[in-house]
N, C-alpha and C positions, 0 to 999 in steps of 0.2 A: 610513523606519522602519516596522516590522509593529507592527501592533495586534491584540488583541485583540477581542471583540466587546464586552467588560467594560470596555475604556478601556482595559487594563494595554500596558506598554508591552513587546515584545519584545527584550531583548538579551542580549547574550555574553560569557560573562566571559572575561579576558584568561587567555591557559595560563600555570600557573607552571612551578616545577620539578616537585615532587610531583602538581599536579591538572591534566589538559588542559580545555580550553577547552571550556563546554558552552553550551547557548543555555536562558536564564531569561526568566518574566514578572515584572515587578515595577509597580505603581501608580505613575503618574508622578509621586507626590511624594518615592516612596523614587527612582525612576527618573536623577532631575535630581541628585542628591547622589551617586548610583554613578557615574554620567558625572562630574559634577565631579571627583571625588576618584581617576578614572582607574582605576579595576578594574574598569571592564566600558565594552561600546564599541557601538556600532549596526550597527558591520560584521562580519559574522562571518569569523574567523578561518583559515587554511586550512587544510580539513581538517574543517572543522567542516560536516555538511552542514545546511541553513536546513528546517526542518518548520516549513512557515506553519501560524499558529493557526486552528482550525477556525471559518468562518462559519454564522450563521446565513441560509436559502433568502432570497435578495433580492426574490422574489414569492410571496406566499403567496395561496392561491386562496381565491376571496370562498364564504360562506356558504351553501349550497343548501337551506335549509331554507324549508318555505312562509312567505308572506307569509302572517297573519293579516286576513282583512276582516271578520269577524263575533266578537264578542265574547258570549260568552255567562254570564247569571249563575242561580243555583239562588231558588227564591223563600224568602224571607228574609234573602236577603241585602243587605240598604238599607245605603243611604249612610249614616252616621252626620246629626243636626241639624247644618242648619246648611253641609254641605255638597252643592255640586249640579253637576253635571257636572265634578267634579274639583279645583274650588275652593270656595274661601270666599269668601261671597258676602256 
């Protein structure tokens, strides 16, 4: 069965007379109730061609910004009372 990147599940509704058979996403709680009730199916139909749902890149490339090692402040600028290297002390 196709998924989406969202969870939604991919399937297809059966052709009737009047409408042919197209491929729908639906949330797998509407999903499980369209399958029960037998007007849409997980296999697609013939005729029908399958457009898998677009993914999101399965690597994304890490961060290249510098590393910070020197922290700098303006004078006046104190710690509030009471606080000292970052805690409560």
């Amino acid at each position: 069965m196709l998924k989406t990147s969202e969870g939604k599940w991919v399937l297809f509704t059966k052709p009737t007379d009047d409408q042919p058979a197209e491929q729908v996403e639906h949330w797998p709680v509407d999903a499980r109730i369209l399958l029960k009730n037998g007007s849409h199916t997980t296999e697609a139909p013939e005729g029908v061609a399958v457009v898998p749902p677009v993914q999101p890149p399965e690597h994304v490339g890490v961060p290249t910004a510098p590393v910070v090692t020197m922290f700098e402040a303006k004078a006046g600028d104190e710690p509030p009372p009471g606080l000292k290297r970052g805690r409560k002390e």
